[in-house]
C-alpha positions in Angstrom: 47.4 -62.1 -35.3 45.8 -64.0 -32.7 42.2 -65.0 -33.5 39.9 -64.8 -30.5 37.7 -67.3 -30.2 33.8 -67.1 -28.5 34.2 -68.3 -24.9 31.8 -70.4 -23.4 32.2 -69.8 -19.9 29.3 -69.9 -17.6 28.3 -66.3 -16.3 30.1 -66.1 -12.3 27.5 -66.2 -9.7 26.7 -62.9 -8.3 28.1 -63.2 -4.2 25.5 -62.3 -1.6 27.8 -59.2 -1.0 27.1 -58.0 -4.2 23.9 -57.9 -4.1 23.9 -56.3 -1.2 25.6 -53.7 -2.7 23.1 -53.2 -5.5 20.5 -52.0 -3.3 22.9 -49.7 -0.7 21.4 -46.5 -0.3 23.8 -43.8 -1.7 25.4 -41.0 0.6 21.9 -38.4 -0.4 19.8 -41.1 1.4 22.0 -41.7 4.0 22.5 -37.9 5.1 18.8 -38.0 4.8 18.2 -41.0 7.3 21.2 -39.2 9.4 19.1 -35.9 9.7 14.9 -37.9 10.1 16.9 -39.5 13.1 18.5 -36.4 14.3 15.6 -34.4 14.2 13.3 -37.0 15.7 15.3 -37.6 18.4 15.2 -33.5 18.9 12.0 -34.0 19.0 11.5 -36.8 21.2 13.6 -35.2 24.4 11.8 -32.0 24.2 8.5 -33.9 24.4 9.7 -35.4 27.4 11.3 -32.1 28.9 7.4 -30.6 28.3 5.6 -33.6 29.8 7.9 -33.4 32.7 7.7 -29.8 33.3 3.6 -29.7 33.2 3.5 -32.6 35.9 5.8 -31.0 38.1 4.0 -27.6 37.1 0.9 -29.0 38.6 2.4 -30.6 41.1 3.9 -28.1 42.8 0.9 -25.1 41.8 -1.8 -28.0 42.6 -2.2 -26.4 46.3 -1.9 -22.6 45.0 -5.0 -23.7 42.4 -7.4 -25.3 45.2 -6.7 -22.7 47.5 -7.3 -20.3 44.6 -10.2 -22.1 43.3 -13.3 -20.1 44.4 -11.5 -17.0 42.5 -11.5 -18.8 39.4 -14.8 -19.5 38.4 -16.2 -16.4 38.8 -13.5 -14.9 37.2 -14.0 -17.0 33.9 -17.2 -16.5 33.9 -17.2 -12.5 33.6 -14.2 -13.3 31.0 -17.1 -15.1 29.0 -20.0 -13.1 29.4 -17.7 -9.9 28.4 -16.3 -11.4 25.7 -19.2 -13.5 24.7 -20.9 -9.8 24.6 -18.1 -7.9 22.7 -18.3 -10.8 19.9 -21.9 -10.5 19.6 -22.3 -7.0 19.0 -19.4 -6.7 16.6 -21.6 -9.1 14.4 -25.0 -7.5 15.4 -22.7 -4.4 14.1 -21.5 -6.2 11.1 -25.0 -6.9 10.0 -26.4 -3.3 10.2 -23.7 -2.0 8.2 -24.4 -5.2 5.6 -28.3 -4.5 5.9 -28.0 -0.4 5.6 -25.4 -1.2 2.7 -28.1 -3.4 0.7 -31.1 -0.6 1.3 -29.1 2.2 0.1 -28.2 0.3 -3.0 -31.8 -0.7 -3.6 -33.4 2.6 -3.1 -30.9 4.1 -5.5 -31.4 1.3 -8.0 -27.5 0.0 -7.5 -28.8 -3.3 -6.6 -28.2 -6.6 -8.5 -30.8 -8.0 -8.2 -33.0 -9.9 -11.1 -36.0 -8.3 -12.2 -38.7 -10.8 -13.2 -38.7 -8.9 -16.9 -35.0 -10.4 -17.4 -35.7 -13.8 -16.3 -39.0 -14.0 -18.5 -36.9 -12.2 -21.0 -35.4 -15.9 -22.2 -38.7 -17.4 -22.2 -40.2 -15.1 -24.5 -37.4 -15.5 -27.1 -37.7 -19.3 -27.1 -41.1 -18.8 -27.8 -41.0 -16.1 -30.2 -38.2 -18.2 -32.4 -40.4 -21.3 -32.2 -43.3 -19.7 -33.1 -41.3 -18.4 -36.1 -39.8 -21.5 -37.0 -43.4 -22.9 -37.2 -44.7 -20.3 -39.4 -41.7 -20.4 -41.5 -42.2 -23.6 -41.9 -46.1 -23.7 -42.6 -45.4 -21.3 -45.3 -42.6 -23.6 -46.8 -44.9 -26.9 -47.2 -47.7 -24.2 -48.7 -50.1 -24.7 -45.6 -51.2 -21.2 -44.1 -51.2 -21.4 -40.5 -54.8 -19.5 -38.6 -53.1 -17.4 -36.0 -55.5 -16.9 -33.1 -55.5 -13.8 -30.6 
């Protein structure tokens, strides 16, 4: 039987290729790149397919529009004045039904709101257990305490 013996030998360099290698991107990264770049690229041509169809767009509808243009103002104005005055009295509506709401529940006694008996309510307890605490405590050390009216 042979007997090994240690060896000595000086670790081999590690080549520039494999280190290179140590910090490849595996194929999930690389179809992930693949797609970003296919996707962006999508996105890039359709960006210029828009901007080029909006200037041509207006540069062929430019003279339609200015000889159009007195017809357009007034229309968008009625367009904001109507709608302008449908908005406003759905809320105007909105708010009577919210006011009416809160009046009926108050009148019938439904409403929640606070009474200024349940927020002294708190007070008076605090008081009431000090007070009690002090007498308590008079009593303990054998000192009687004067209560005044």
């Amino acid at each position: 039987m042979a007997v090994s013996r240690p060896s000595h030998r000086r670790p081999q360099p590690i080549t520039f290729l494999q280190r290179i290698k140590a910090y490849a991107p595996d194929s999930a990264q690389l179809l992930g790149l693949f797609t970003l770049f296919l996707f962006a690229s999508i996105l890039i041509v359709l960006t210029g397919i828009t901007a080029t169809a909006a200037i041509l767009g207006c540069i062929f509808f430019m003279p339609l529009i200015l000889v159009s243009s007195p017809v357009w103002f007034p229309i968008g104005a009625v367009l904001f004045v109507s709608i302008a005055g449908f908005l406003s009295a759905c809320s105007f509506g909105v708010v009577t039904v919210a006011g009416l709401s809160w009046t009926y529940r108050y009148v019938n006694g439904m409403h929640g709101a606070v009474r200024s008996d349940r927020v002294d309510q708190p007070g008076k307890r605090i008081c009431d257990t000090s007070a009690e605490e002090k007498d308590q405590s008079a009593m303990e050390c054998g000192h009687g305490v004067k209560m005044v009216a």
